[in-house]
N, C-alpha and C positions, 0 to 999 in steps of 0.2 A: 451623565454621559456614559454612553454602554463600552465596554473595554472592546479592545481588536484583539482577537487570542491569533495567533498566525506559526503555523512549521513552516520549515524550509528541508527541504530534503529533494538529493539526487534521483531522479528517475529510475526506474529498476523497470525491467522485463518480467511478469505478470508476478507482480511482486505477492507474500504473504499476507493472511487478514490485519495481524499486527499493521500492515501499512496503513490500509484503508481503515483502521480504529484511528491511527491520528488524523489521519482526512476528517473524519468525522468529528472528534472534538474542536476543531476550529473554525474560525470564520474566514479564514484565506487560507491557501496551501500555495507555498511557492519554489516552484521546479528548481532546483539549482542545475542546472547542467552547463554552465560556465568555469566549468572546475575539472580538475585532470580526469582523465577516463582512467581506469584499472580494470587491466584484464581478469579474467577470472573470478569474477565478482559478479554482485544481482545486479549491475545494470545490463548483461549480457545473459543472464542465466538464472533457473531456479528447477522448484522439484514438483515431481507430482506421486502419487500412489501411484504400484503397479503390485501384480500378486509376486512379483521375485524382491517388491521392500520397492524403497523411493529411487527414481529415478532423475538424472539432469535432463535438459532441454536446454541449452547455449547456443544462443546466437553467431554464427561466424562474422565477428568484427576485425581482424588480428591482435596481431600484440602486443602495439608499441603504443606505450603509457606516454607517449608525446605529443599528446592530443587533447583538447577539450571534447567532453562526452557530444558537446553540440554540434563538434567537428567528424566525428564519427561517420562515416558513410558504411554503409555494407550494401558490398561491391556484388555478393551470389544469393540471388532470391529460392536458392534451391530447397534452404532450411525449412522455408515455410510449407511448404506441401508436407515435408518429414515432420515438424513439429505435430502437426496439423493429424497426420494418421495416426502419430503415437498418441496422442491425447483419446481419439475415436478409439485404438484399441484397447486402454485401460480403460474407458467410463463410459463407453458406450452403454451399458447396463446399469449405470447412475441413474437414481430416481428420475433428474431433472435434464439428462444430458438433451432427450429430443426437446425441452422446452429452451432449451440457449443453440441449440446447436446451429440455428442460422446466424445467429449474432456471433459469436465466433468462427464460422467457416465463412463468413466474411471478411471478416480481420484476415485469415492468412490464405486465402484463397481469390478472397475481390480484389486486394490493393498490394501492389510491388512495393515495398518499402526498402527508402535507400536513405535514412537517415535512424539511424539510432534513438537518438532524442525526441523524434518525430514521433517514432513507433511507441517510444514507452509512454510519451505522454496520451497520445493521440487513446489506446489503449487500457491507461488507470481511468483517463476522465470518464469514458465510456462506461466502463464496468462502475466508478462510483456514485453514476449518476443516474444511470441507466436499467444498471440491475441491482445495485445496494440503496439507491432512493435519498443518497446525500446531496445535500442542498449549499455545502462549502462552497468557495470564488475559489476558481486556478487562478494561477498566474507564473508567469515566466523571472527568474533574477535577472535576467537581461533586458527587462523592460524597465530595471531603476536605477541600470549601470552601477552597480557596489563597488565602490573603492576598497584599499586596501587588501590585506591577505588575514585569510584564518577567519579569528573571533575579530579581531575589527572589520573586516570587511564582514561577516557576520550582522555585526550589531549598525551596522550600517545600512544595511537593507532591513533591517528587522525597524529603524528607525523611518526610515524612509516609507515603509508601509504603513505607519503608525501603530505600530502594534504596542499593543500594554500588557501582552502577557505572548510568551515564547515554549511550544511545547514542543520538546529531546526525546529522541529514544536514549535508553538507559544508556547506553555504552560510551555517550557523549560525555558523561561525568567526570570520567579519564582525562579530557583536556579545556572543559568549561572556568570557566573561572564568575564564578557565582559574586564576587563583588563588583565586578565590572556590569553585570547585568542590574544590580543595585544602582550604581551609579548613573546607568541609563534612565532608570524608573521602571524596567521592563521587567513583569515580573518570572520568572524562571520556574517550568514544569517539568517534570521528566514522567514517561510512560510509563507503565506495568503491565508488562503482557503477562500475569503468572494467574490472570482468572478468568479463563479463555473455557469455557465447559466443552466437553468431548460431543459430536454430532454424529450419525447415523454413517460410518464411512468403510467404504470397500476397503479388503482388502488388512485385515486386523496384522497388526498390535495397530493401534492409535497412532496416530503424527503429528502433530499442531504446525512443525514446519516444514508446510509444504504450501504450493501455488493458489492463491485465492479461487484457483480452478476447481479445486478438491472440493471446497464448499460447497461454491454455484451448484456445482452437479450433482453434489450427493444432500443439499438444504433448502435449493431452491429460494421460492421468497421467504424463507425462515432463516436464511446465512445473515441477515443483523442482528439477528436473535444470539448466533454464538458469537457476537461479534462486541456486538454494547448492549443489544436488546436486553440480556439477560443482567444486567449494571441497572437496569431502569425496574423493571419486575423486582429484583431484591429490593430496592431503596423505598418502592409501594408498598412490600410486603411488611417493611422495618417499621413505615410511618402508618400502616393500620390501626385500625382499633381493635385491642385485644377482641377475639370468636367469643361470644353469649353462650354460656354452657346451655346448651337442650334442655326440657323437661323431659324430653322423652328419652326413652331407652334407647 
């Protein structure tokens, strides 16, 4: 019987590639946006390169952390025409920018978006499926109803989806508790984003944390390459058979 590998993680607004590398190593990925909204965080916001260094791009949702992210409305469609020009003014001179450039000037110019949750999902799926070529299941926490709070409501939908293996970003280790996942049978992964190779990108020094946008437009269909592609290419290169020395000079 093949394992069900499955994350769970909150929706973010055009989150970095670190995200869409765990999309990618799983067989499910499942939205959690049944859980308190926090202001000032990537579900509302993130960066991109510009020549004056990184820049934000936040959503106006307000401020009151007395919400589920799913409850989230945003009330002024103004941001997205703004979002929309700052992006055109820093990369429009990206390799790749005229090859996305209707797929994205769709997203914030065809559709009024008045759900948060809406938006970020509606969003990753596009971009993971669409222009990184991942072949994962979405799915929603609100479609298994998770009981409880924290890591039992956690391992409850982690149960519920049947999963046999559970993959964390690192920072999660701070409040996991690694024998309750034993006790499940679910086996416990954590991420490593620290071998992520540098890509051809505007605007020097380097960034690694910035918007999965900085890719697209400056790697085009080669952004799974910095992404896992280059994880697959070493592992060929490890399982080669050692090069025939030449006879020739």
């Amino acid at each position: 019987m093949n394992g069900h590998k499955v994350a769970i993680i909150q929706s973010s607004y055009i989150p970095w590639k670190g995200y869409f590398d765990i999309i990618h190593d799983v067989d499910e990925f499942i939205f959690l946006d049944d859980v308190q909204f926090t202001s000032r965080d990537w579900r509302t916001r993130n960066r991109i390169k510009t020549a004056q260094g990184s820049q934000w791009l936040s959503v106006p949702a307000g401020s009151s952390n007395r919400r589920l992210i799913c409850e989230v409305s945003l009330e002024n469609a103004m941001w997205q025409a703004k979002h929309w020009r700052s992006i055109q003014q820093n990369y429009s001179r990206a390799p790749y920018f005229k090859t996305y450039r209707e797929f994205f000037e769709g997203f914030y110019l065809g559709t009024t978006w008045s759900s948060l949750s809406e938006m970020n999902q509606h969003l990753i799926r596009s971009i993971a499926t669409d222009l990184l070529g991942i072949v994962t299941t979405f799915s929603d926490s609100r479609d298994r109803a998770p009981q409880g709070q924290k890591l039992d409501r956690l391992l409850d939908l982690l149960l519920k989806a049947g999963a046999s293996s559970y993959v964390s970003g690192p920072n999660a280790q701070d409040y996991i508790d690694p024998a309750r996942f034993d006790a499940a049978g679910i086996e416990l992964l954590y991420k490593d984003y620290s071998d992520y190779p540098e890509y051809p990108q505007l605007y020097p020094p380097f960034e690694h944390a910035v918007s999965v946008l900085d890719l697209i437009f400056n790697a085009g269909p080669q952004a799974p390459e910095y992404i896992w592609g280059h994880r697959c290419a070493a592992t060929n290169t490890d399982r080669a058979p050692p090069a025939q020395t030449s006879p020739h000079p």
